[in-house]
VEXSERO-165346 format. One record per residue (C-alpha): residue in one letter; x, y, z. Coordinates in steps of 0.5 Angstrom, whole numbers, plus 500, padded with zeros to 3 digits. Layout:
r:a, xx:X, yy:Y, zz:Z
...
//
This chain:
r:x, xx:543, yy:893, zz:629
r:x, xx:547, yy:887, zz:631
r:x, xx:547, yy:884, zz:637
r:x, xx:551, yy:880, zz:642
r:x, xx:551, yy:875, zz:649
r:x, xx:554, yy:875, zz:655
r:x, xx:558, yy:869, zz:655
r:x, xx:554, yy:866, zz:660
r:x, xx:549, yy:866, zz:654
r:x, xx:544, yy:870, zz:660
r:x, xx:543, yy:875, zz:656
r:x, xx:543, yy:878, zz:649
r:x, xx:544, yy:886, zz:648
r:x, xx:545, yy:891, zz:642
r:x, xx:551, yy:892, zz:641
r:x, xx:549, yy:900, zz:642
r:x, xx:545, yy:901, zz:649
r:x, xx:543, yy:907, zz:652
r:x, xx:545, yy:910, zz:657
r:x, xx:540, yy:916, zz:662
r:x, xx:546, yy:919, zz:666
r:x, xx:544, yy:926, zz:663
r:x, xx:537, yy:924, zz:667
r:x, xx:541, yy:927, zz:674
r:x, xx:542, yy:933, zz:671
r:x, xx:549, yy:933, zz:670
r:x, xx:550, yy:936, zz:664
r:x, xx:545, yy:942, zz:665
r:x, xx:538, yy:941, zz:665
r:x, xx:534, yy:936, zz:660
r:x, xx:526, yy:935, zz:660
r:x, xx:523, yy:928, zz:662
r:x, xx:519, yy:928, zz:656
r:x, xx:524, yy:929, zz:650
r:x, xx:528, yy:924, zz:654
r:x, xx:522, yy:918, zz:655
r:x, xx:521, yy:920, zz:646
r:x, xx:529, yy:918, zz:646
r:x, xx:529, yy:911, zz:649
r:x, xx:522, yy:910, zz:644
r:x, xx:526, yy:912, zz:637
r:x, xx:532, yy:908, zz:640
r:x, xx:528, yy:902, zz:641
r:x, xx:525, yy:904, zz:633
r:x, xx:532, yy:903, zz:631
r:x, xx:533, yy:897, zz:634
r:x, xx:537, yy:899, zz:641
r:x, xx:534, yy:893, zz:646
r:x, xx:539, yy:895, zz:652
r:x, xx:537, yy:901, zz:657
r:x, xx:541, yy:903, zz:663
r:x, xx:540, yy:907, zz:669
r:x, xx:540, yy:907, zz:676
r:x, xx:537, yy:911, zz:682
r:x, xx:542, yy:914, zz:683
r:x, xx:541, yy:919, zz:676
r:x, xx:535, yy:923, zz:679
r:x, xx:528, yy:921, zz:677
r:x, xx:531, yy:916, zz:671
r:x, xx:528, yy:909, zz:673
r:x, xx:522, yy:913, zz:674
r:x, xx:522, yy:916, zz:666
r:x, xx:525, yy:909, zz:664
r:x, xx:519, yy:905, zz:667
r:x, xx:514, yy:909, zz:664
r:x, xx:517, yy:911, zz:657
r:x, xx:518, yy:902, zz:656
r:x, xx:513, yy:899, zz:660
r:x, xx:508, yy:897, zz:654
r:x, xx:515, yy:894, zz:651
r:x, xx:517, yy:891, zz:657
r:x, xx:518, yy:884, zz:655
r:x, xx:522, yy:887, zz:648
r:x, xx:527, yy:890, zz:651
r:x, xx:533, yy:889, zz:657
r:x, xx:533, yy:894, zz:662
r:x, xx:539, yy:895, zz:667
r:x, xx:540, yy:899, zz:673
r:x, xx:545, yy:899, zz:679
r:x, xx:545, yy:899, zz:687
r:x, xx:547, yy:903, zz:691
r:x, xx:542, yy:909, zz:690
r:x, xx:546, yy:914, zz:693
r:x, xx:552, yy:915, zz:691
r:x, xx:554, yy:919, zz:697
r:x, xx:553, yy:913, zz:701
r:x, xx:557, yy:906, zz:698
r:x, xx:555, yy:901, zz:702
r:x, xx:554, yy:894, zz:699
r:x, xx:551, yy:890, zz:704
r:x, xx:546, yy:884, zz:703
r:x, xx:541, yy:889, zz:706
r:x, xx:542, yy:895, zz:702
r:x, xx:543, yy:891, zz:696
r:x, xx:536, yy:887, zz:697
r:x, xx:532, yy:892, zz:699
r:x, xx:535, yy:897, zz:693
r:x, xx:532, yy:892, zz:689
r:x, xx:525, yy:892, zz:691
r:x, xx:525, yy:900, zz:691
r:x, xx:529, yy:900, zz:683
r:x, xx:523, yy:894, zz:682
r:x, xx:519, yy:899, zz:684
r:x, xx:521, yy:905, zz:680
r:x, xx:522, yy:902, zz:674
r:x, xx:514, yy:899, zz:674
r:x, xx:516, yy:892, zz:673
r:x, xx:517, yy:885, zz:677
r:x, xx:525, yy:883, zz:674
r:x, xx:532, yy:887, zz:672
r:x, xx:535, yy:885, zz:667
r:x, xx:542, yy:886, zz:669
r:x, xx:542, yy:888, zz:677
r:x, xx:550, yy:891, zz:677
r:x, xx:553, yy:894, zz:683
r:x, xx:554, yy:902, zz:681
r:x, xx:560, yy:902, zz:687
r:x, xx:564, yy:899, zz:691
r:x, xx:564, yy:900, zz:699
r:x, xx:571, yy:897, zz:699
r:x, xx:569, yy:895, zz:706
r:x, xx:563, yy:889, zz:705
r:x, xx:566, yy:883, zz:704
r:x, xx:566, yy:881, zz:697
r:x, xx:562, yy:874, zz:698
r:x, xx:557, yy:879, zz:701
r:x, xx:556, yy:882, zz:695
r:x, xx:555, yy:876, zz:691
r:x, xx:551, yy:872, zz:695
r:x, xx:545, yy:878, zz:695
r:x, xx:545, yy:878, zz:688
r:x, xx:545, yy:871, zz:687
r:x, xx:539, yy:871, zz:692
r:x, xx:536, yy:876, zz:687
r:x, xx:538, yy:872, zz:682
r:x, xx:534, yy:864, zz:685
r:x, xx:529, yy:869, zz:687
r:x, xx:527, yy:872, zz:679
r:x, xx:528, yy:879, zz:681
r:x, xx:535, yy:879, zz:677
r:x, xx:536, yy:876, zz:671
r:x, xx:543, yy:877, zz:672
r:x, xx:549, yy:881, zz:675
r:x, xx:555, yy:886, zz:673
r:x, xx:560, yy:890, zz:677
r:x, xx:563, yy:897, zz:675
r:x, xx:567, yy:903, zz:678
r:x, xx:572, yy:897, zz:681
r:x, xx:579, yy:896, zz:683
r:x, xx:583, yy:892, zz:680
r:x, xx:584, yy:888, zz:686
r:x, xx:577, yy:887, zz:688
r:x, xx:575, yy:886, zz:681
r:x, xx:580, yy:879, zz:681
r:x, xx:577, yy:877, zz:687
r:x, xx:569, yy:877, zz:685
r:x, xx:570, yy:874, zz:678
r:x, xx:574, yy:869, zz:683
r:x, xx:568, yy:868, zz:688
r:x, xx:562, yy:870, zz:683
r:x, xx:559, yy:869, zz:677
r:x, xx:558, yy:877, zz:675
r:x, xx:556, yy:877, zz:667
r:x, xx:559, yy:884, zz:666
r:x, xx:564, yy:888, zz:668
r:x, xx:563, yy:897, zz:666
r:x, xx:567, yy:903, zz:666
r:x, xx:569, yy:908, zz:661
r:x, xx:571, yy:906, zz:655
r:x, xx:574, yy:911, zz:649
r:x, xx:579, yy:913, zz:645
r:x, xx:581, yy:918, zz:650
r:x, xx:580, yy:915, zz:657
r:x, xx:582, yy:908, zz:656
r:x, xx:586, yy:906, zz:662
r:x, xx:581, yy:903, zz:666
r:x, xx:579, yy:898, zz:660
r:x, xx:585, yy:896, zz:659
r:x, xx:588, yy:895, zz:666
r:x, xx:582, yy:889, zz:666
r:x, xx:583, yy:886, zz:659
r:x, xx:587, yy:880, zz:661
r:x, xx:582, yy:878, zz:668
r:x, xx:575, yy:880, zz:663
r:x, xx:579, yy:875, zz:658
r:x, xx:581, yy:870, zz:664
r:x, xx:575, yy:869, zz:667
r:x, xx:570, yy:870, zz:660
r:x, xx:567, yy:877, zz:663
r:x, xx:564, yy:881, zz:658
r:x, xx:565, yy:889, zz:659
r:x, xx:560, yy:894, zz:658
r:x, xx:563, yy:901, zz:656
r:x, xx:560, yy:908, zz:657
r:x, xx:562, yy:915, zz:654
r:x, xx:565, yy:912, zz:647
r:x, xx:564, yy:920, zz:646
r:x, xx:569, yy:922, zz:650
r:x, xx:563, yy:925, zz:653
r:x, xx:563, yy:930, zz:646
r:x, xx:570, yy:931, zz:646
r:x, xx:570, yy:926, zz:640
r:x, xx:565, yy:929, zz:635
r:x, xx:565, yy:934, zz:630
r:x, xx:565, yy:940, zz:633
r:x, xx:568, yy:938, zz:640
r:x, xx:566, yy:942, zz:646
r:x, xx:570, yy:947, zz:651
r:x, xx:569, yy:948, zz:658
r:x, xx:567, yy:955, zz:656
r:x, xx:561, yy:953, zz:652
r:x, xx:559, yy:949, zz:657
r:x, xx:552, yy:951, zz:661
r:x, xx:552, yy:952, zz:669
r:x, xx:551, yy:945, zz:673
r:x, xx:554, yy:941, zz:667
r:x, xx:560, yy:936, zz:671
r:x, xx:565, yy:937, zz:664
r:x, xx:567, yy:945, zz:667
r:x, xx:570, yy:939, zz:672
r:x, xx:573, yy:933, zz:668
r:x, xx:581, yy:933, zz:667
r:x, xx:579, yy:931, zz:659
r:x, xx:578, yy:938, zz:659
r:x, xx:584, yy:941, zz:661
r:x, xx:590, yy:943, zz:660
r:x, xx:595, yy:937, zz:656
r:x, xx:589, yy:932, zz:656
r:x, xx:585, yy:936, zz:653
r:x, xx:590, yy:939, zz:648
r:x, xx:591, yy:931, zz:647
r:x, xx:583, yy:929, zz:646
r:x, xx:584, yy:935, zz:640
r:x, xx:590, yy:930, zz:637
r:x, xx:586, yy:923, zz:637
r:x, xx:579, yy:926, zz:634
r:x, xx:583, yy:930, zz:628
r:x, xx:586, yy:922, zz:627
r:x, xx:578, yy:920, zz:628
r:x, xx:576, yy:925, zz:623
r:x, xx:581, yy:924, zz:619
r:x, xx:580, yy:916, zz:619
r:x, xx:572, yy:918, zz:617
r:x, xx:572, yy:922, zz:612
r:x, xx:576, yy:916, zz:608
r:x, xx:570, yy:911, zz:611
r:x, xx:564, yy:917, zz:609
r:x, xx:563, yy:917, zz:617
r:x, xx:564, yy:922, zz:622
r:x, xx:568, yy:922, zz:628
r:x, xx:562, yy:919, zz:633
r:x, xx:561, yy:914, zz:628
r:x, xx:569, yy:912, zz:628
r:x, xx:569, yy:912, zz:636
r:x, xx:564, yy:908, zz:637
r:x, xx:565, yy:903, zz:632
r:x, xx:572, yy:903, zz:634
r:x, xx:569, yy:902, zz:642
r:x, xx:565, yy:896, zz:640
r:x, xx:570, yy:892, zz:636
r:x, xx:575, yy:893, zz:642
r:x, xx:576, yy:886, zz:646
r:x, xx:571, yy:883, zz:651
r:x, xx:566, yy:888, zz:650
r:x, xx:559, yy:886, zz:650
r:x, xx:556, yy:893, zz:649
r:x, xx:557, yy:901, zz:649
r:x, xx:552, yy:905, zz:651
r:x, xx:551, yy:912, zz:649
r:x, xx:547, yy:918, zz:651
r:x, xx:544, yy:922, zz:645
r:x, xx:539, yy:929, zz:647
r:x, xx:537, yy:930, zz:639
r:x, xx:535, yy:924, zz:634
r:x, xx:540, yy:927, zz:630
r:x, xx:545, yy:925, zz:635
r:x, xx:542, yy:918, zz:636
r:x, xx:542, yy:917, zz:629
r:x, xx:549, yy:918, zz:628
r:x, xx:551, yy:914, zz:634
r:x, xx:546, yy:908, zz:631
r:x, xx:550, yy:909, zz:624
r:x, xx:556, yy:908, zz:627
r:x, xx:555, yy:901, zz:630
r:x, xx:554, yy:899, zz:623
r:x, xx:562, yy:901, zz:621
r:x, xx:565, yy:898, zz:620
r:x, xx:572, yy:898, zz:622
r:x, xx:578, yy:893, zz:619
r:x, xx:584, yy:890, zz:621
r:x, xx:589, yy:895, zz:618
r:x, xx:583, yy:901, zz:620
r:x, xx:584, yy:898, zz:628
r:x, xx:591, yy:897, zz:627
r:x, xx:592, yy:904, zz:625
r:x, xx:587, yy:907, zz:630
r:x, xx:590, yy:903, zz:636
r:x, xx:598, yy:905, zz:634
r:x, xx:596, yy:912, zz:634
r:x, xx:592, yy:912, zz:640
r:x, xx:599, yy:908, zz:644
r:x, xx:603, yy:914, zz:640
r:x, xx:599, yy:919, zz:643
r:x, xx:599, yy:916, zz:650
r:x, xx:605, yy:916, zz:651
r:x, xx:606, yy:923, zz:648
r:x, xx:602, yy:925, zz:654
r:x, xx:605, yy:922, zz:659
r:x, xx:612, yy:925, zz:657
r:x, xx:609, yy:932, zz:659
r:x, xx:604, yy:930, zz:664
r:x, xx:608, yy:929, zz:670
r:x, xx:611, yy:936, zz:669
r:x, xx:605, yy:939, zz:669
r:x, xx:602, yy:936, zz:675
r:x, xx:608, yy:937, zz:678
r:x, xx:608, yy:944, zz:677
r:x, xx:600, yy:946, zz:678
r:x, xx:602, yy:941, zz:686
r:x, xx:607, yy:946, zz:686
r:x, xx:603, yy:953, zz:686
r:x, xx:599, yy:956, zz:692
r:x, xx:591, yy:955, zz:691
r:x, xx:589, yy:962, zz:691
r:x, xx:580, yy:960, zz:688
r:x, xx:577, yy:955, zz:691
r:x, xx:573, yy:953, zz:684
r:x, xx:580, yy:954, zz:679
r:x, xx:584, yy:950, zz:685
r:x, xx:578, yy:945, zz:686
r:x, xx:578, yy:943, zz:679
r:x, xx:585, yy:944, zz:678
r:x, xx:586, yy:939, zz:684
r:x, xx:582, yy:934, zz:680
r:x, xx:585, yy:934, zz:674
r:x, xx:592, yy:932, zz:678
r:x, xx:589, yy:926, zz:681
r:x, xx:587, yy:924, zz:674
r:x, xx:594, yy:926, zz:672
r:x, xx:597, yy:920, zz:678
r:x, xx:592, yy:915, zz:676
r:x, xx:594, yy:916, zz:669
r:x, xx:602, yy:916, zz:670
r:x, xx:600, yy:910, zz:675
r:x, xx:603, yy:914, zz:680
r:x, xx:597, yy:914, zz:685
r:x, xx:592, yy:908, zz:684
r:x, xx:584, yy:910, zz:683
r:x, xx:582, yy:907, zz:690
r:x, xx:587, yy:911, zz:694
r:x, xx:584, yy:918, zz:691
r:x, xx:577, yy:916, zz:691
r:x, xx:577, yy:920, zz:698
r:x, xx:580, yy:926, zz:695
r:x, xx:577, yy:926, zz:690
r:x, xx:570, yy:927, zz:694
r:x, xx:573, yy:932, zz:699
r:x, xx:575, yy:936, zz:694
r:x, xx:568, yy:936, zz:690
r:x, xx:564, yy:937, zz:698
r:x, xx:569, yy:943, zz:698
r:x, xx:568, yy:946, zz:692
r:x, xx:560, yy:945, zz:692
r:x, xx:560, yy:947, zz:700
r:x, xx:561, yy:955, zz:698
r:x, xx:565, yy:956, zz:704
r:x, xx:571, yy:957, zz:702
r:x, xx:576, yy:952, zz:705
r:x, xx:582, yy:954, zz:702
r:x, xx:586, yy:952, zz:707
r:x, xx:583, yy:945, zz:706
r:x, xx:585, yy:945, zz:699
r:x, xx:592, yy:946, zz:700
r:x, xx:593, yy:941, zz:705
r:x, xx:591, yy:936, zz:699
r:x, xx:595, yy:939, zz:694
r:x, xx:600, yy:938, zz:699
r:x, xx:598, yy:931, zz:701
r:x, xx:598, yy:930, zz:693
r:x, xx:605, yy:933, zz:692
r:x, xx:608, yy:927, zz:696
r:x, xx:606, yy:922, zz:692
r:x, xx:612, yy:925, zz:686
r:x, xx:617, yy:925, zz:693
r:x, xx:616, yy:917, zz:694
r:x, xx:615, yy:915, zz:686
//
């Protein structure tokens, strides 16, 4: 396993950490214990970073247990707010979320203390001065941000000193990584991404909506729909392809090209066998050469440009069709918004609101189709000033 520093040289990770999202729920039910048995076979192959937050079910709990008697061995990460229903980044939510994840975690220091969300309300300098209280006090080591606007982000490196910056980053869903390219480079900020597997789109066998279990949030996610699904299955037959000269498989290929990608500090991935932990540990040790990258990256600019080529087409035509269903119009609702962001027809943080009405509707089993359709319809107006 290699390793890395912030740039601050505040911490050192592995260049491969693991994630507990999977801990909520999120992708169908999982045990506890065969969780807690993953993060110690991780550390045995020398994985030192972990990362949670309380807002994935009993997953700081599990981490502090599973890892107490390595503690001083490993780098354990978590976030605030605690809720993802409710975003407030005060100075007292942000301390008092410390105190309750310290807790939790069974231990007197986070190592990388990040904010999960953005309210878009708490001045920035309010943020900061908490974490930074965190930090003169010993309860932090040092802090991050994620989920942020391009705007807000600007403005915390500018006002603070956050050693890192999170978000998604694969071959299938790139943008947001590369929309803060230039400030994580400007400012020296490392990044941290996650879901390098394109959440099981870019594996071997890669995974369908109708193979998916009940409760698993993927039946929702626009990667598996429509044009962005038929381009994910282009970009992992070129990560196999790739691999098969290499004797790697395509996980092995998207996380070696994932972690070699500019800026970034480490990538974190969420095994549920120690099968797929040990592919993913193998494939932090490919290694990835300048012709290889440079193929890879002329690909990948190729096929987003494909993509957007038909893209606006198809959203426009979904905006265009009367919700009849409320779970396929739901879904379909949520696949647009992700079509606009992509096209940057609409920014993320004018759809974040819409995106979790949508998601309440659908969860509500009320039935609300009259709600639906106002928002497609609100949403049809973004092509009508574009």
């Amino acid at each position: 396993m290699r390793y890395r520093h912030t740039a601050d040289g505040l911490l050192e990770v592995s260049v491969v950490g693991v994630g507990t999202y999977s801990a909520a729920g999120v992708y169908g039910r999982r045990e506890p214990a065969a969780l807690g048995n993953l993060l110690r076979a991780a550390y045995d192959r020398g994985v030192t970073f972990f990362d949670t937050a309380p807002a994935y079910g009993d997953a700081e709990d599990l981490v502090g247990d599973a890892l107490k008697d390595i503690r001083k061995k490993i780098l354990v990460s978590s976030k605030v707010p605690a809720c993802l229903g409710d975003l407030s980044c005060s100075y007292e939510t942000i301390v008092a979320g410390c105190d309750k994840s310290l807790k939790r975690l069974n231990t007197d220091y986070i190592d990388l203390y990040q904010l999960h969300f953005d309210d878009g309300n708490t001045p920035v300098e309010e943020v900061i001065r908490a974490f930074e209280n965190l930090k003169d006090r010993g309860k932090i080591r040092a802090y991050g941000i994620g989920h942020v606007s391009q705007e807000r982000v600007a403005e915390y490196v500018d006002k603070g000193s956050p050693s890192t910056l999170m978000g998604e980053l694969n071959a299938v869903s790139r943008n947001y990584y590369l929309k803060m390219l230039s400030l994580l480079e400007e400012s020296d900020t490392t990044y941290i991404g996650f879901s390098l597997t394109g959440r099981g789109l870019l594996t071997e066998d890669p995974l369908e909506r109708r193979r998916l279990s009940p409760g698993d949030i993927r039946k929702i996610d626009a990667a598996f729909a429509g044009e962005k699904y038929r381009s994910a299955l282009r970009i992992r037959d070129e990560f196999l392809n790739v691999g098969r000269d290499l004797g790697a498989t395509a996980v092995q290929v998207a996380i070696a090209w994932a972690i070699s990608q500019r800026q970034v500090l480490t990538g974190l991935v969420g095994p549920t066998t120690t099968a797929h932990l040990d592919e993913d540990i193998i494939g932090a040790e490919v290694e990835l050469d300048s012709p290889v990258m440079a193929h890879l990256d002329a690909f990948l600019d190729g096929e987003a440009g494909r993509l957007a080529a038909v893209l606006a087409d198809e959203v426009r035509s979904i905006l265009a069709a009367e919700i009849t269903d409320i779970q396929q119009g739901g879904s379909s609702l949520i696949y647009v918004m992700e079509g606009l962001a992509d096209l940057n027809i609409a920014g993320d943080e004018d759809l974040v609101s819409k995106v979790g009405s949508v998601m309440k509707i659908m969860k509500s089993g009320e039935g609300d189709l009259a709600a639906l359709n106002a928002i497609r319809k609100d949403l049809l107006g973004y092509f009508e000033t574009n």
